[in-house]
C-alpha positions in Angstrom: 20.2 -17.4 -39.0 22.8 -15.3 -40.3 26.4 -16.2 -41.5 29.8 -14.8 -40.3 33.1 -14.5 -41.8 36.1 -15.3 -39.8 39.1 -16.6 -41.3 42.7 -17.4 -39.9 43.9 -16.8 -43.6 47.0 -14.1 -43.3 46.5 -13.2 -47.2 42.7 -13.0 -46.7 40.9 -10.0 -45.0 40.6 -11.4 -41.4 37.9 -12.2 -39.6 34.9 -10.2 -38.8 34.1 -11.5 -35.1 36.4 -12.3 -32.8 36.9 -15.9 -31.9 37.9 -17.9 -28.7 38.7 -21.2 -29.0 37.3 -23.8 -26.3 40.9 -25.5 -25.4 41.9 -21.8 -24.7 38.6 -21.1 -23.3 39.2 -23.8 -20.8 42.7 -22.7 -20.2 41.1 -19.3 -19.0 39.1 -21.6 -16.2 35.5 -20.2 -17.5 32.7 -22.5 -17.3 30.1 -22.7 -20.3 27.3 -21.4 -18.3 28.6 -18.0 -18.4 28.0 -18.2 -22.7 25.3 -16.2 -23.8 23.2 -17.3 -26.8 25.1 -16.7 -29.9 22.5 -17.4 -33.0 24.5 -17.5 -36.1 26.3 -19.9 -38.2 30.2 -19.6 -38.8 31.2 -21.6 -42.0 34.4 -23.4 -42.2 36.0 -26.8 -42.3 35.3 -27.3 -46.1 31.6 -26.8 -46.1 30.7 -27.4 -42.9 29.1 -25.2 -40.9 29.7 -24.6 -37.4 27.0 -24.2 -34.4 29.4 -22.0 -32.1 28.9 -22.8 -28.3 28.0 -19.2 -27.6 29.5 -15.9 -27.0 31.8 -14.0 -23.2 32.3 -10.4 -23.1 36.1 -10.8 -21.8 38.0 -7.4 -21.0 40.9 -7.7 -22.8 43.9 -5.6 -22.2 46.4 -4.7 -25.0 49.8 -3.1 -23.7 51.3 -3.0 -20.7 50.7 -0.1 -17.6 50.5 3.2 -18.9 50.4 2.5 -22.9 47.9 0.0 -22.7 44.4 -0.3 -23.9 41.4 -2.6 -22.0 38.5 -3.2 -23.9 35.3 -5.5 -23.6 35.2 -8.0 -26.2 32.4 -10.6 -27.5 34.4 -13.7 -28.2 32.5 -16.0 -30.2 33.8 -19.8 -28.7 34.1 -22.7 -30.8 35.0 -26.1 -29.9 37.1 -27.1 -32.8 41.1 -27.9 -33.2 42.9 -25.2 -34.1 46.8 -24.2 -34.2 45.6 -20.8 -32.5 44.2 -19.9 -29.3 42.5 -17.2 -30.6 41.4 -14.7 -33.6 41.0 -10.8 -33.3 38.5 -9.5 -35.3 38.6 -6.5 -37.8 36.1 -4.7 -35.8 38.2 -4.9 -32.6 41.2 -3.9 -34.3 39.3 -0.8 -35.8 38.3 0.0 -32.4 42.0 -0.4 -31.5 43.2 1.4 -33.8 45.5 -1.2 -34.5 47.7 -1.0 -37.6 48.8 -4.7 -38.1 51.5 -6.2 -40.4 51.6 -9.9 -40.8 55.1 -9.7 -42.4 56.7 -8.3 -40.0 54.7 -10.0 -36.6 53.8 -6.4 -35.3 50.9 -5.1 -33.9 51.0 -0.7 -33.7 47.7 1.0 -31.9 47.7 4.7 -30.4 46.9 5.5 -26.6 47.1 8.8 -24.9 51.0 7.5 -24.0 52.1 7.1 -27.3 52.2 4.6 -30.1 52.3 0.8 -28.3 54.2 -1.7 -30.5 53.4 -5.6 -30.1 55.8 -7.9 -31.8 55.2 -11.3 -32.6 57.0 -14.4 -31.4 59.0 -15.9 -34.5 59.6 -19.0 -33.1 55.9 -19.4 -31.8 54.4 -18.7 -35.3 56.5 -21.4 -36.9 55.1 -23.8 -34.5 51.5 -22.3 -35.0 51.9 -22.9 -38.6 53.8 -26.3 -38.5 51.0 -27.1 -36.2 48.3 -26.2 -38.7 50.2 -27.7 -41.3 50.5 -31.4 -39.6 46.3 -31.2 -39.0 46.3 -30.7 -42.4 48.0 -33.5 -43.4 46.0 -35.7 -40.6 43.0 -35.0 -43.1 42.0 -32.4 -41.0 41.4 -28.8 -42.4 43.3 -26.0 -40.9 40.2 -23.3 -39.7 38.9 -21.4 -42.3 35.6 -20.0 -41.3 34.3 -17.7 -44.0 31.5 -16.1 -45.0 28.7 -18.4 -46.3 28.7 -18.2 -50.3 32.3 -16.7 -50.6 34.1 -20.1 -49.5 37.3 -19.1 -51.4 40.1 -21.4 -49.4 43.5 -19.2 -49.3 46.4 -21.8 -48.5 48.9 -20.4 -45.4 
């Protein structure tokens, strides 16, 4: 079994798969027989490793009309809490294009249109992290899933 890094850490270098989380998976009205195998381990939660429920190809769609990109992406689901409904991975933002910048809650990627900027919601990050803050102090961890060995934990 292999080991995969993905981490929700904005100082750290993002995850390497792309993650669905089962509340949002839910939300999306798919069914877990439509997972496919997924054999690896993600690592997080401390030092516990997590057995992820499978993986969907979803088409995604980033943009809207004209200066938008749709793309097929592997989601890896997990059924654990998390202040996010989601993670995009390095490797879909690479295929993107995406230049993103965490300071500023933007999101830049080419299409043949011109550049498409995504902004973030202020208000809806402060609840994310006030969220991941409060399961923190419930003596729950906020998601960390890193790569097994290199369990560095970066605070938020």
């Amino acid at each position: 079994m292999g080991e995969v890094v993905a981490t929700t850490n904005p100082g750290g270098q993002g995850s390497s798969v792309d993650i669905l989380f089962k509340p949002a998976f839910d939300k999306l009205g798919l069914d877990e027989t439509e997972l496919r195998t997924y054999p690896d381990t993600l690592y997080g939660l401390g030092n516990a490793p997590i057995k992820p429920l499978g993986f969907i190809p979803l088409h995604r769609t980033f943009g809207k009309g004209i200066k938008s990109k749709t793309m097929s992406i592997d989601f890896i689901v997990v059924d654990v809490g998390s202040a996010y409904n989601a993670l995009i991975g390095r490797t879909t933002l690479n295929r993107l294009g995406a230049v993103v910048s965490t300071l500023h809650l933007c999101m830049k990627f080419p299409t043949p249109e011109g550049i498409v900027t995504i902004r973030g919601d202020q208000k809806l990050a402060r609840k994310c992290y006030n969220k991941s803050m409060n399961l923190r102090g419930k003596g729950k961890e906020v998601h960390t899933i890193e790569l097994g060995g290199a369990r560095a934990k970066e605070e938020l």
